[in-house]
CHARMM internal coordinates of N, CA and C (Angstrom, degrees):
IC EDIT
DIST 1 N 1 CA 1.4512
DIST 1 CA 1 C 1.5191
ANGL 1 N 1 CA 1 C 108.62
DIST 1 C 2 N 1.3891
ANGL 1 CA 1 C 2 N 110.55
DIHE 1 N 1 CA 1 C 2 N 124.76
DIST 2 N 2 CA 1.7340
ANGL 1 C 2 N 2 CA 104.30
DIHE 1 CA 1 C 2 N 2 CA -178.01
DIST 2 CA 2 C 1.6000
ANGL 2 N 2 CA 2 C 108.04
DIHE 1 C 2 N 2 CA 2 C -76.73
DIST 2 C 3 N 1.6392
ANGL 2 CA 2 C 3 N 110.93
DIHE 2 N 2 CA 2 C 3 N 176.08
DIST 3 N 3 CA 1.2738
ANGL 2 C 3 N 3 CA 100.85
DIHE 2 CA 2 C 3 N 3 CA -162.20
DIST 3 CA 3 C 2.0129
ANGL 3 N 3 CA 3 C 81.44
DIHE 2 C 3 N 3 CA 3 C -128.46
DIST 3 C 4 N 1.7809
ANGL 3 CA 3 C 4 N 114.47
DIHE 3 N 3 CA 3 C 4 N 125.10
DIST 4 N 4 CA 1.2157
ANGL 3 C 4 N 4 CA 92.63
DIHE 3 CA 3 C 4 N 4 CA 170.29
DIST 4 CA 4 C 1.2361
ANGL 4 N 4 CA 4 C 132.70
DIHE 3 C 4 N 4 CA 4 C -128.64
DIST 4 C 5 N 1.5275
ANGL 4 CA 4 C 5 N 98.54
DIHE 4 N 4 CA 4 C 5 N 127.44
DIST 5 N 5 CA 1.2121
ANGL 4 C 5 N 5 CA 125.58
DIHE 4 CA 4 C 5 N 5 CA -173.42
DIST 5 CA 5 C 1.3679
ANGL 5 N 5 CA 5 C 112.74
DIHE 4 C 5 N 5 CA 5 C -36.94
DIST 5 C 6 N 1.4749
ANGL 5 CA 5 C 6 N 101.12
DIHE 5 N 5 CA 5 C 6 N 129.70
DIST 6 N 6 CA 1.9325
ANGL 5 C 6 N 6 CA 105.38
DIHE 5 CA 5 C 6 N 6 CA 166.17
DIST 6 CA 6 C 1.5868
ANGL 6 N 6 CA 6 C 126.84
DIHE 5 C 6 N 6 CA 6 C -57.51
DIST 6 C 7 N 0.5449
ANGL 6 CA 6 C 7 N 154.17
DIHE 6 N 6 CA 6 C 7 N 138.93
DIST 7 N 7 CA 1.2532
ANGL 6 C 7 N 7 CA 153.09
DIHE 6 CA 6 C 7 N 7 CA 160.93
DIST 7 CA 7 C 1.0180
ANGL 7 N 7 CA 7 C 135.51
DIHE 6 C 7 N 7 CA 7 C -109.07
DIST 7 C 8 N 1.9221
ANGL 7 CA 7 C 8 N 112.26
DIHE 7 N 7 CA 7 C 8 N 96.65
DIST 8 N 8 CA 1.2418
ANGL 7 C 8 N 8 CA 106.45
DIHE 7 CA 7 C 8 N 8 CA 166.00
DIST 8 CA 8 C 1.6098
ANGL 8 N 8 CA 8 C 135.10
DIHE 7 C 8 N 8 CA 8 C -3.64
DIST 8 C 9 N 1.8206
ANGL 8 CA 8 C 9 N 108.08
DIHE 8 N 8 CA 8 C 9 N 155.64
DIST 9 N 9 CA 1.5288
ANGL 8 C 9 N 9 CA 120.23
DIHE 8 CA 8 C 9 N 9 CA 169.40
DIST 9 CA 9 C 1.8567
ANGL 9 N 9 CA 9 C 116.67
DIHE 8 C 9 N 9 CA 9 C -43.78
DIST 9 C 10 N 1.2847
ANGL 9 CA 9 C 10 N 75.95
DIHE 9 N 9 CA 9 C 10 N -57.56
DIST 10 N 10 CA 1.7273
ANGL 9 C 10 N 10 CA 94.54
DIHE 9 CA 9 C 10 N 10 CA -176.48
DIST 10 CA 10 C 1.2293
ANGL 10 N 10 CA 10 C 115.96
DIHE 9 C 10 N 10 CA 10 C -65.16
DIST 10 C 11 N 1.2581
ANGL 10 CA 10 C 11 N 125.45
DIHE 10 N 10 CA 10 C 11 N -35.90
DIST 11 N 11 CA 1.6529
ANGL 10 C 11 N 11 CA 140.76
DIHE 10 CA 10 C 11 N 11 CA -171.67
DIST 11 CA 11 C 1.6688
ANGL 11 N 11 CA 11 C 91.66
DIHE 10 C 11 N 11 CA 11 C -59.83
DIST 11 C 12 N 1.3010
ANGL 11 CA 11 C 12 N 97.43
DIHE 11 N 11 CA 11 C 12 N -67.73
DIST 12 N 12 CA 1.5482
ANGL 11 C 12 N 12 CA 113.61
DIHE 11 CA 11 C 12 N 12 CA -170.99
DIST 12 CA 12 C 1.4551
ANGL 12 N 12 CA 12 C 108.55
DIHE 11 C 12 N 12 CA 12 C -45.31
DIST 12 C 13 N 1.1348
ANGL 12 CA 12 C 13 N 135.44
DIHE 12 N 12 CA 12 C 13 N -58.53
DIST 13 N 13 CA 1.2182
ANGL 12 C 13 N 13 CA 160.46
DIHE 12 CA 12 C 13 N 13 CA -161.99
DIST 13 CA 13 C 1.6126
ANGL 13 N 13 CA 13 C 104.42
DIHE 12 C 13 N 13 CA 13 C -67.83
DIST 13 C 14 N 1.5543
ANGL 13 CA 13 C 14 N 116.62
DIHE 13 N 13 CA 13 C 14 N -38.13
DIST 14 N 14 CA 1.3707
ANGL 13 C 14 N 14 CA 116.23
DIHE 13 CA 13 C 14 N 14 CA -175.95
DIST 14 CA 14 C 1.8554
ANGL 14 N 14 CA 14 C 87.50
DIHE 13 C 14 N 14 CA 14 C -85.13
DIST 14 C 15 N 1.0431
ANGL 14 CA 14 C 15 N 124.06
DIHE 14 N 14 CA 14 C 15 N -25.55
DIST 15 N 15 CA 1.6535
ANGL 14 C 15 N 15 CA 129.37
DIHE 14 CA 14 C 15 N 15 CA -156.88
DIST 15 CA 15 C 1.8053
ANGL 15 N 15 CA 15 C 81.04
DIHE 14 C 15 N 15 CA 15 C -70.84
DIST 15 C 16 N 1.1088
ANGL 15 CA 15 C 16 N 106.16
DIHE 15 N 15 CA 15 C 16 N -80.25
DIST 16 N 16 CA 1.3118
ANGL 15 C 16 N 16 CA 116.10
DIHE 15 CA 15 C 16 N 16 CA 165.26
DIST 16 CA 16 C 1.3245
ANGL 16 N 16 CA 16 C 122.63
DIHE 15 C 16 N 16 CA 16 C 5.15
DIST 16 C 17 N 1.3594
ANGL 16 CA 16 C 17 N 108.56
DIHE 16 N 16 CA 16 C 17 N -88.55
DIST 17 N 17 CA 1.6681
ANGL 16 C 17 N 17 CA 129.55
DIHE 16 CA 16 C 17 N 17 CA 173.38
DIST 17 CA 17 C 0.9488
ANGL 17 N 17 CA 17 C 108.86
DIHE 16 C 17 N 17 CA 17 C -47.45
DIST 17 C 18 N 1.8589
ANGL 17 CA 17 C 18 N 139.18
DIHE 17 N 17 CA 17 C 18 N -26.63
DIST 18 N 18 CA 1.6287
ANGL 17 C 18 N 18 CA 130.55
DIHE 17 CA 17 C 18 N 18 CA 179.14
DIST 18 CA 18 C 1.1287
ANGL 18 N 18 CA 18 C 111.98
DIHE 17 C 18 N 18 CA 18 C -76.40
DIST 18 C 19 N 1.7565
ANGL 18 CA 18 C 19 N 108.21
DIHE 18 N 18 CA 18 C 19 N -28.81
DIST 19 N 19 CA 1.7112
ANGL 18 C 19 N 19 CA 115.80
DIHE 18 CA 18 C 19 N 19 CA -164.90
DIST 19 CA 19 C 1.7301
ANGL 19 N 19 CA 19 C 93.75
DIHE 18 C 19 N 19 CA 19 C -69.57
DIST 19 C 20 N 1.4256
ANGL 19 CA 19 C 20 N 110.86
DIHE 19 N 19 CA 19 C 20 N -62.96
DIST 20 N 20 CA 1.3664
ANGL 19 C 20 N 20 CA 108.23
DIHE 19 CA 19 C 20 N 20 CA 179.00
DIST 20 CA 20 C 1.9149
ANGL 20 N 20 CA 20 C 128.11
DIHE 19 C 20 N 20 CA 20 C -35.13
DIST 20 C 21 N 1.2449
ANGL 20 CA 20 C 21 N 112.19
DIHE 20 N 20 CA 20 C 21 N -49.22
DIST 21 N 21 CA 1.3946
ANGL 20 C 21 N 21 CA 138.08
DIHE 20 CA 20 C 21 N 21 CA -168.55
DIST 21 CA 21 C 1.6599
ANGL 21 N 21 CA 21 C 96.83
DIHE 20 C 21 N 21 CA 21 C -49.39
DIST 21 C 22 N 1.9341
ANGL 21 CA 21 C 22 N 106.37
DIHE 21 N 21 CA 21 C 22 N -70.48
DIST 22 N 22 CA 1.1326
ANGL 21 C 22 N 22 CA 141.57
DIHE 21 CA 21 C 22 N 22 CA 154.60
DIST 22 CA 22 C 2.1652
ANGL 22 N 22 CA 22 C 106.71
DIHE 21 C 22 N 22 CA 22 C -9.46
DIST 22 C 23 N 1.4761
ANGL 22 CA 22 C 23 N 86.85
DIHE 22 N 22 CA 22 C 23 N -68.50
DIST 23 N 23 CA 1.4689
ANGL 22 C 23 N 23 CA 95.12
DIHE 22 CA 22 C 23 N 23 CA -172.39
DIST 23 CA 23 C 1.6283
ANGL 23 N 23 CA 23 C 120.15
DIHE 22 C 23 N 23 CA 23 C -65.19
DIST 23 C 24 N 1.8274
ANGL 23 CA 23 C 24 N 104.33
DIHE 23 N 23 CA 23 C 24 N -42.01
DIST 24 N 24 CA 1.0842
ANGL 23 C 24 N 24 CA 108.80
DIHE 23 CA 23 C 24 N 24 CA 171.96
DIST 24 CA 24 C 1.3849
ANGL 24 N 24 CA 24 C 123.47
DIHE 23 C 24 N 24 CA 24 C -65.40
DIST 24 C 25 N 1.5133
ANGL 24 CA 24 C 25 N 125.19
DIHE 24 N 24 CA 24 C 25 N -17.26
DIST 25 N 25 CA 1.5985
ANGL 24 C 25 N 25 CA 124.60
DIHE 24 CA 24 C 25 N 25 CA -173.54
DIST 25 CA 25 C 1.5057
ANGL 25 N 25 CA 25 C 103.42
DIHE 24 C 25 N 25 CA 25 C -73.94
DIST 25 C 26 N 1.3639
ANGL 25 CA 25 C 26 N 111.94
DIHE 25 N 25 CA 25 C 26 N -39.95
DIST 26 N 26 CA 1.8913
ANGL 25 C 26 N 26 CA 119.08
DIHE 25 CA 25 C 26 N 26 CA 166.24
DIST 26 CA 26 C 1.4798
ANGL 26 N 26 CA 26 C 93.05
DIHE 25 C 26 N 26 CA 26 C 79.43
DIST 26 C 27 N 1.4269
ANGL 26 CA 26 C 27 N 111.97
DIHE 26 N 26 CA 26 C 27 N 40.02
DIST 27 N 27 CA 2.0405
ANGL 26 C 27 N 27 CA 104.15
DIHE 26 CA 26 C 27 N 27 CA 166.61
DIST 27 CA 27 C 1.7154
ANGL 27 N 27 CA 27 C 96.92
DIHE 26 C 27 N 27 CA 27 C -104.28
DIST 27 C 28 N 1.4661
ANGL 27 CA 27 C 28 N 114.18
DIHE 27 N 27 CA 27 C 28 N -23.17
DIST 28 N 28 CA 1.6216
ANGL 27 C 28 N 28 CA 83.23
DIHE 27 CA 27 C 28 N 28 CA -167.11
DIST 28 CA 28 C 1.4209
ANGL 28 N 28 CA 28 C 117.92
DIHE 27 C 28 N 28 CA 28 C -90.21
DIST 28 C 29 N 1.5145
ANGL 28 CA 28 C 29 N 126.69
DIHE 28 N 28 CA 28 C 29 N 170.00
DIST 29 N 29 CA 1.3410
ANGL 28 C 29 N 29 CA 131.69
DIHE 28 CA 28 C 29 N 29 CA -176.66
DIST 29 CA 29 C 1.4169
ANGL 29 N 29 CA 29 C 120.03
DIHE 28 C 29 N 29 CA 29 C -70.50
DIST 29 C 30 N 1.1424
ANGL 29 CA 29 C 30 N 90.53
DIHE 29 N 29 CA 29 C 30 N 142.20
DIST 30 N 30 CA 2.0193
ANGL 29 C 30 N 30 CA 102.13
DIHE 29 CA 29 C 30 N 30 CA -175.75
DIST 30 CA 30 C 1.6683
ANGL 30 N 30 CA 30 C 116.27
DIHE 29 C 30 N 30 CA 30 C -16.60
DIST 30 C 31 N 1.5165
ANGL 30 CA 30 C 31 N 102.42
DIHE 30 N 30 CA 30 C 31 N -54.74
DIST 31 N 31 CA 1.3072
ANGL 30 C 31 N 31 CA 101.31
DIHE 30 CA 30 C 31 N 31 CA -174.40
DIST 31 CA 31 C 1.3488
ANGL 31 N 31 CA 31 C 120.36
DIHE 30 C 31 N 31 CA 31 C -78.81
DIST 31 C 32 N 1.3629
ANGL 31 CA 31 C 32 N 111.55
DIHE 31 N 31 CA 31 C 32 N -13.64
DIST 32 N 32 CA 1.9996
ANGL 31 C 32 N 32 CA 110.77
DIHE 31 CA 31 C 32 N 32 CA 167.67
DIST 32 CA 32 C 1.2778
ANGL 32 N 32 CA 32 C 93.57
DIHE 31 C 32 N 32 CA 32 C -80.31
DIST 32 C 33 N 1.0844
ANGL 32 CA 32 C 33 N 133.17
DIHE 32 N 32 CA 32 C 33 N -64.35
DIST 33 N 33 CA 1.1477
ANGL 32 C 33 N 33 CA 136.92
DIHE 32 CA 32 C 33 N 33 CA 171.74
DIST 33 CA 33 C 2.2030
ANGL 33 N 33 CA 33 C 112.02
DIHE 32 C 33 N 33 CA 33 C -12.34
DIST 33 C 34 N 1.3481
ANGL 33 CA 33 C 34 N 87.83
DIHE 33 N 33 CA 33 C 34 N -59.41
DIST 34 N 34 CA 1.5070
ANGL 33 C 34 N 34 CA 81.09
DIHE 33 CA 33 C 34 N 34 CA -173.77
DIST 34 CA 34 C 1.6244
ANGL 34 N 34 CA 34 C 99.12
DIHE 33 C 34 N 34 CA 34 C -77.19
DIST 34 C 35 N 1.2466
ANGL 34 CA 34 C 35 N 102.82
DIHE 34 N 34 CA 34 C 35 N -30.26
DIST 35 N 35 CA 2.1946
ANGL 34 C 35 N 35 CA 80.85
DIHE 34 CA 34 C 35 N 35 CA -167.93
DIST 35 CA 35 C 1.6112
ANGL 35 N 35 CA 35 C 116.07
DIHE 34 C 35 N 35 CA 35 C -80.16
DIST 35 C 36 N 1.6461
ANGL 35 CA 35 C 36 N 98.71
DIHE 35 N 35 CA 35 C 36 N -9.84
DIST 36 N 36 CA 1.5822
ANGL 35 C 36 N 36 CA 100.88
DIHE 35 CA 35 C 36 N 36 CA 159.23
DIST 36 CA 36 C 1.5125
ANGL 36 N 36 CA 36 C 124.05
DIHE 35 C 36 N 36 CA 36 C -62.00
DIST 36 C 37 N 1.3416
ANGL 36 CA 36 C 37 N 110.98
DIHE 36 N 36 CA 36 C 37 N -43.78
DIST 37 N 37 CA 1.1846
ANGL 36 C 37 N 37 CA 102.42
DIHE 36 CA 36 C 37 N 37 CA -177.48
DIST 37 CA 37 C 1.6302
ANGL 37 N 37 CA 37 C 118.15
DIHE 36 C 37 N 37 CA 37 C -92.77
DIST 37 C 38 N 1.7701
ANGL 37 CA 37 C 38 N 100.56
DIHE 37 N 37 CA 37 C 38 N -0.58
DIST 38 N 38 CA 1.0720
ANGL 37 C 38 N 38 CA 82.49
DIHE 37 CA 37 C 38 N 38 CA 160.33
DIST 38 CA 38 C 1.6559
ANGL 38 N 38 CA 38 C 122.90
DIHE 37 C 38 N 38 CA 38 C -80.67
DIST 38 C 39 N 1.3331
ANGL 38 CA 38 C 39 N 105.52
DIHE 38 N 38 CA 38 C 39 N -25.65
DIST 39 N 39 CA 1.4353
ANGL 38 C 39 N 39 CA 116.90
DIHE 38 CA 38 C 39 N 39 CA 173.66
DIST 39 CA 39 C 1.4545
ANGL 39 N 39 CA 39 C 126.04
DIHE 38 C 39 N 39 CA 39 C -46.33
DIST 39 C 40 N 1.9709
ANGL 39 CA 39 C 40 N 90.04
DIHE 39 N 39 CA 39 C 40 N -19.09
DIST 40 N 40 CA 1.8355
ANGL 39 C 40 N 40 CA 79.88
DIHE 39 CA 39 C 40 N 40 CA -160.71
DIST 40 CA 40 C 1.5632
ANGL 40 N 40 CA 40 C 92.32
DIHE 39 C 40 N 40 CA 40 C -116.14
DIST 40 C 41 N 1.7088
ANGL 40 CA 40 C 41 N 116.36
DIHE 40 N 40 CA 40 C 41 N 11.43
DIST 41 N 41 CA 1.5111
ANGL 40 C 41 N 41 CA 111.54
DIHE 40 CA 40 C 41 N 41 CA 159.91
DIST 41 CA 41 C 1.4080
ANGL 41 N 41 CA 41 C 114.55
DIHE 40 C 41 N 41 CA 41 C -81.01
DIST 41 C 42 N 1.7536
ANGL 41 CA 41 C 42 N 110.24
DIHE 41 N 41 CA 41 C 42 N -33.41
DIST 42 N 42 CA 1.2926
ANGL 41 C 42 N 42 CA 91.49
DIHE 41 CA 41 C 42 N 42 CA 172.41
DIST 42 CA 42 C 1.4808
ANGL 42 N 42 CA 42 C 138.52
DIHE 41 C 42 N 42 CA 42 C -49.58
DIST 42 C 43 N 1.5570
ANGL 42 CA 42 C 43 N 86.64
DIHE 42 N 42 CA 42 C 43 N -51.93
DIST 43 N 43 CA 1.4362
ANGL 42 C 43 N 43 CA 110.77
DIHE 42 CA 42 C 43 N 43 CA 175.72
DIST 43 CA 43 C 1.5494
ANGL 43 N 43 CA 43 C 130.51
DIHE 42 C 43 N 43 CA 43 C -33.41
DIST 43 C 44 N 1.2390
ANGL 43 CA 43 C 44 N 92.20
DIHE 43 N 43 CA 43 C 44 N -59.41
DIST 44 N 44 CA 1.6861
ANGL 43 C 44 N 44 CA 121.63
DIHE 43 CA 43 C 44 N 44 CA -177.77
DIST 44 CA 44 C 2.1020
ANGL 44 N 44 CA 44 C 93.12
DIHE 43 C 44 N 44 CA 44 C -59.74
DIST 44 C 45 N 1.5024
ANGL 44 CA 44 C 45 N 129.78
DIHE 44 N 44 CA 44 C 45 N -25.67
DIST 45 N 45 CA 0.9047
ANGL 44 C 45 N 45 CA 120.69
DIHE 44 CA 44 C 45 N 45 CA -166.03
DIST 45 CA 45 C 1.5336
ANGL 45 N 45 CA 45 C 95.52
DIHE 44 C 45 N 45 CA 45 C -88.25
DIST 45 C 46 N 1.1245
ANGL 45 CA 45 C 46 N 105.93
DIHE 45 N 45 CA 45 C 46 N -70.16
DIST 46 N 46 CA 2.0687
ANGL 45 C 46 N 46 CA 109.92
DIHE 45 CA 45 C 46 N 46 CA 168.51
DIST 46 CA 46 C 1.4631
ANGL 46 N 46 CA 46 C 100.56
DIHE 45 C 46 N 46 CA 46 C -24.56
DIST 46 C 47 N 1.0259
ANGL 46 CA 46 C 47 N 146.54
DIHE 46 N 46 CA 46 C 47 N -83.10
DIST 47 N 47 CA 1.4629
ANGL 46 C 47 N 47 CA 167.62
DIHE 46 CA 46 C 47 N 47 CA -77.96
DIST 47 CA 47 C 2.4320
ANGL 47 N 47 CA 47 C 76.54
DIHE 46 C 47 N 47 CA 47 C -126.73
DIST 47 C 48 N 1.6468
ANGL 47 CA 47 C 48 N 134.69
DIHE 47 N 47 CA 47 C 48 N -51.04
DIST 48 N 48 CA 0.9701
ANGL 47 C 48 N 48 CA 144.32
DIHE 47 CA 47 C 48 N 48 CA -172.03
DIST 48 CA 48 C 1.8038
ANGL 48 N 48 CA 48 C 99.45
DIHE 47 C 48 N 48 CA 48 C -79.79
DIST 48 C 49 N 1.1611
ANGL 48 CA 48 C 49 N 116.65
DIHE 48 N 48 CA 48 C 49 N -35.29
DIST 49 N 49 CA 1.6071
ANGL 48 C 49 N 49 CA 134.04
DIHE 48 CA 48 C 49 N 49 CA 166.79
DIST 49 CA 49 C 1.1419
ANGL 49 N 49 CA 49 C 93.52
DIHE 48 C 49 N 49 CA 49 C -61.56
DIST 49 C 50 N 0.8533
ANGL 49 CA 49 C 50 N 136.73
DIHE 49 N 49 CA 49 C 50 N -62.10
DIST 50 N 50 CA 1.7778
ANGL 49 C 50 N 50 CA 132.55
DIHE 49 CA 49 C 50 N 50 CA -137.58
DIST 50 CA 50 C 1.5208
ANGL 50 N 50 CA 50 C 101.63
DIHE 49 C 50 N 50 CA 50 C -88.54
DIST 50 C 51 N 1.6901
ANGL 50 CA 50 C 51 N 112.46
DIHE 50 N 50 CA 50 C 51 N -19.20
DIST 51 N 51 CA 1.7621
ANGL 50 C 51 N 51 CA 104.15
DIHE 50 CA 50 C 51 N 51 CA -169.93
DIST 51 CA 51 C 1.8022
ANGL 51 N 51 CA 51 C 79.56
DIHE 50 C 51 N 51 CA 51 C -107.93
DIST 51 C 52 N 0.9864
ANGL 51 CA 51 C 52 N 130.53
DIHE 51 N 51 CA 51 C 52 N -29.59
DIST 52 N 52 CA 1.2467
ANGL 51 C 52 N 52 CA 117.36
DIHE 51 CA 51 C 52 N 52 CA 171.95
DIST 52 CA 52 C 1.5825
ANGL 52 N 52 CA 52 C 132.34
DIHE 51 C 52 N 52 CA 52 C -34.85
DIST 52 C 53 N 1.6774
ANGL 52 CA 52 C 53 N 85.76
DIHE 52 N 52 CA 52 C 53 N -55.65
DIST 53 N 53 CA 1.7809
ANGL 52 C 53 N 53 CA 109.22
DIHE 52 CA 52 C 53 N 53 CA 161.81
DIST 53 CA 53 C 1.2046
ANGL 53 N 53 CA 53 C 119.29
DIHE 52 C 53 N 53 CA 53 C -47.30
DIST 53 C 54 N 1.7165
ANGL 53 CA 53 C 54 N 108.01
DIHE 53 N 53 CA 53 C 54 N -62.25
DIST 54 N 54 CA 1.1581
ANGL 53 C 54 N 54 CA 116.96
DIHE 53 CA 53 C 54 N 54 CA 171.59
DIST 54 CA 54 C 1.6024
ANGL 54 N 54 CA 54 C 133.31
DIHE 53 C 54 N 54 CA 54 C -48.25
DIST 54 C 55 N 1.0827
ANGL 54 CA 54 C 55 N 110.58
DIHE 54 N 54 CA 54 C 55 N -42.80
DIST 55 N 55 CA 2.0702
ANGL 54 C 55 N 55 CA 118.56
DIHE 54 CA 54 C 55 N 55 CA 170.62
DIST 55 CA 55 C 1.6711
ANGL 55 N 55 CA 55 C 89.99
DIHE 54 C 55 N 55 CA 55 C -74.40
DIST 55 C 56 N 1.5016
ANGL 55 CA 55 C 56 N 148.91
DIHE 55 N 55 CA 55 C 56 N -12.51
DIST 56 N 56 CA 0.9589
ANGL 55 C 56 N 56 CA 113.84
DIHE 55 CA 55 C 56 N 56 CA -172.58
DIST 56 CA 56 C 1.8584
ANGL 56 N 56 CA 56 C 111.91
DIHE 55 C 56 N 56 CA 56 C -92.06
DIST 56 C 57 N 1.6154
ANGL 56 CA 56 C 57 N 80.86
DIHE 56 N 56 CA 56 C 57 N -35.39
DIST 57 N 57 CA 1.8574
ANGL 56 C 57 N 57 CA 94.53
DIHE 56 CA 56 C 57 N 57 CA 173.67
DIST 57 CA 57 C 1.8467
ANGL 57 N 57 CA 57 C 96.12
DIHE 56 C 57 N 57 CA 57 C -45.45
DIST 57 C 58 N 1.1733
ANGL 57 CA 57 C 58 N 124.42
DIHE 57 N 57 CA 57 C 58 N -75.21
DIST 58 N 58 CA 1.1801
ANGL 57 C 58 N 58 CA 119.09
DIHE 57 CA 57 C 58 N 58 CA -152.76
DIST 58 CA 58 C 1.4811
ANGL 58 N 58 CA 58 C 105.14
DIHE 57 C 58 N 58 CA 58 C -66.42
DIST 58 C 59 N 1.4053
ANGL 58 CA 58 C 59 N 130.16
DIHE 58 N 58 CA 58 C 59 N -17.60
DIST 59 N 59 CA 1.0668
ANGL 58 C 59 N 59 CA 112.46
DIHE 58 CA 58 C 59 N 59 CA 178.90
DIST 59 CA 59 C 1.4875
ANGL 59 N 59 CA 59 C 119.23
DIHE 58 C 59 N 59 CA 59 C -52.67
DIST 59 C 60 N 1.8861
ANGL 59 CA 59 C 60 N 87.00
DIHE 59 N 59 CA 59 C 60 N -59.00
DIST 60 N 60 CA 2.1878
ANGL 59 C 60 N 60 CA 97.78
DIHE 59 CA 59 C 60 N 60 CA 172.37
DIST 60 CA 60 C 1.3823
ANGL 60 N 60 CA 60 C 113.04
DIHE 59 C 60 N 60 CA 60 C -43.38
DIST 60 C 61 N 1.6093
ANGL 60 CA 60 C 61 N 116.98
DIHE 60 N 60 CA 60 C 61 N -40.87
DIST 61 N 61 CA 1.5259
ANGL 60 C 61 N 61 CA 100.00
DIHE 60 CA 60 C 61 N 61 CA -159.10
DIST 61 CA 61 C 1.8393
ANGL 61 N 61 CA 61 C 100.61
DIHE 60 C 61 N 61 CA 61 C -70.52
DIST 61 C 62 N 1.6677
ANGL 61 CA 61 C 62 N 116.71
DIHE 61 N 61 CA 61 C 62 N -23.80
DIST 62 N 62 CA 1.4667
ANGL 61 C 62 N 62 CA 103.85
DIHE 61 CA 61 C 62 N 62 CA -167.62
DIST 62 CA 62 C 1.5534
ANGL 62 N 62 CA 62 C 103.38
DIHE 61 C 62 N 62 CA 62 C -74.54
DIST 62 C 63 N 1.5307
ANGL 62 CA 62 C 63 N 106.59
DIHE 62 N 62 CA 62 C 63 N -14.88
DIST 63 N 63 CA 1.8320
ANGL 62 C 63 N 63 CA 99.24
DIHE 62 CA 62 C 63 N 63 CA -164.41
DIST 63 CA 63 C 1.6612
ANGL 63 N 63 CA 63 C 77.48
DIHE 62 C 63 N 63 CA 63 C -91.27
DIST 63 C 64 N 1.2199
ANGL 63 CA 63 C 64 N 160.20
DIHE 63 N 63 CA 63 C 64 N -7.02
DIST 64 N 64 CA 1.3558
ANGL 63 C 64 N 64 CA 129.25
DIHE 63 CA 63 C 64 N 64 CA -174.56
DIST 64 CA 64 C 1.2514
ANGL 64 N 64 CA 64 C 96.30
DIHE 63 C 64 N 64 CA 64 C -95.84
DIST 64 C 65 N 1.3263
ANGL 64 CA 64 C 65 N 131.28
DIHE 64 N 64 CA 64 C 65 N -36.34
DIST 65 N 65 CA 1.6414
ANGL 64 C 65 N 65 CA 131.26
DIHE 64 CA 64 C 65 N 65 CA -173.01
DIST 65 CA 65 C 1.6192
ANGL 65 N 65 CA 65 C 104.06
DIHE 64 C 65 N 65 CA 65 C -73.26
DIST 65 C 66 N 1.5205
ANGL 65 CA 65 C 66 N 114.55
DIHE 65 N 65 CA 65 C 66 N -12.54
DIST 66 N 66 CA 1.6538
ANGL 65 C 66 N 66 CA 111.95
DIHE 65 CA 65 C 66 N 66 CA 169.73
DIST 66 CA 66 C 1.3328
ANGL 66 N 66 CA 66 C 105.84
DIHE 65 C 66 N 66 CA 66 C -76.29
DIST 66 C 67 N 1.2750
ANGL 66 CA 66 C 67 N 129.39
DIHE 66 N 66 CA 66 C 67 N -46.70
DIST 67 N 67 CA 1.6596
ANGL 66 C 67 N 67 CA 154.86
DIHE 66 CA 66 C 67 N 67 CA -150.57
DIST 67 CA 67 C 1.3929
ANGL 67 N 67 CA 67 C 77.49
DIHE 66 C 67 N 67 CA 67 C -83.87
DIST 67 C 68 N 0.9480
ANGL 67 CA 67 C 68 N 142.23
DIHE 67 N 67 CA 67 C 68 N -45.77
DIST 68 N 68 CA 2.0208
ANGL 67 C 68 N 68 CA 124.06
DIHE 67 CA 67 C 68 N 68 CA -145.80
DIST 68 CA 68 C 1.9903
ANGL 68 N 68 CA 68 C 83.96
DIHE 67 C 68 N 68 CA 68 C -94.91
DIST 68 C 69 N 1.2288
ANGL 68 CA 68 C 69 N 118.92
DIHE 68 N 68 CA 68 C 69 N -45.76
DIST 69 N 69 CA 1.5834
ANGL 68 C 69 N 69 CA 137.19
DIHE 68 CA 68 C 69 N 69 CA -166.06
DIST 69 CA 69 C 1.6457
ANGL 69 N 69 CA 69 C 91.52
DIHE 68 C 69 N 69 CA 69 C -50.23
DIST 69 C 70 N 1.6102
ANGL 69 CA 69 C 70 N 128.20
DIHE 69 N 69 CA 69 C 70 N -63.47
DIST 70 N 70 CA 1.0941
ANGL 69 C 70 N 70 CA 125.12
DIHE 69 CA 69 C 70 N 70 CA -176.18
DIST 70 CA 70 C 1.3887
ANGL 70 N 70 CA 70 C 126.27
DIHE 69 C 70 N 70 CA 70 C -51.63
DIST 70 C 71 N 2.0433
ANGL 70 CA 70 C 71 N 119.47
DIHE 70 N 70 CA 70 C 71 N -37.83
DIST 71 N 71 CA 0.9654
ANGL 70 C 71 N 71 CA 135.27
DIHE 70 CA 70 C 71 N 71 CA -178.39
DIST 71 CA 71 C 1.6982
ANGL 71 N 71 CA 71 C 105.68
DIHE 70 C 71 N 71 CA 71 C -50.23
END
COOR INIT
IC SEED 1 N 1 CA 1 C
IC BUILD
C-alpha cells in the first residue's frame, strides 16, 4: 500500500505549473489530457485550502497580539 505524502504549498504549486505547461503544449491524448486537468482542478483547490488556512492562522495571531497589546 503506498503511503501519500503531503505536499507542501510550493510542491503543489510547481505540480501545478507542469500540469498547465503539459496542457498548453496540446501533444497529449484526450484522455491524459482530461486526468491532467483533472489533476490540476484538484490541485488548484488544495493549493485555495491551503492559503485559506493560511490568512486564517494569521488572522488569530494579529487578533491575539491586539488582545495581549490592550492588556
Amino acid at each position: 500500500m503506498a503511503t501519500k505524502k503531503k505536499m507542501t504549498f510550493e510542491q503543489t504549486m510547481a505540480r501545478l505549473e507542469e500540469i498547465v505547461q503539459q496542457l498548453e503544449q496540446g501533444n497529449a491524448p484526450l484522455e491524459q489530457s482530461v486526468a491532467l486537468f483533472e489533476e490540476g482542478t484538484k490541485l488548484s483547490v488544495k493549493l485555495h485550502e491551503m492559503l485559506d488556512h493560511a490568512e486564517q492562522t494569521v488572522q488569530t495571531m494579529r487578533i491575539q497580539a491586539e488582545e495581549e497589546g490592550e492588556q
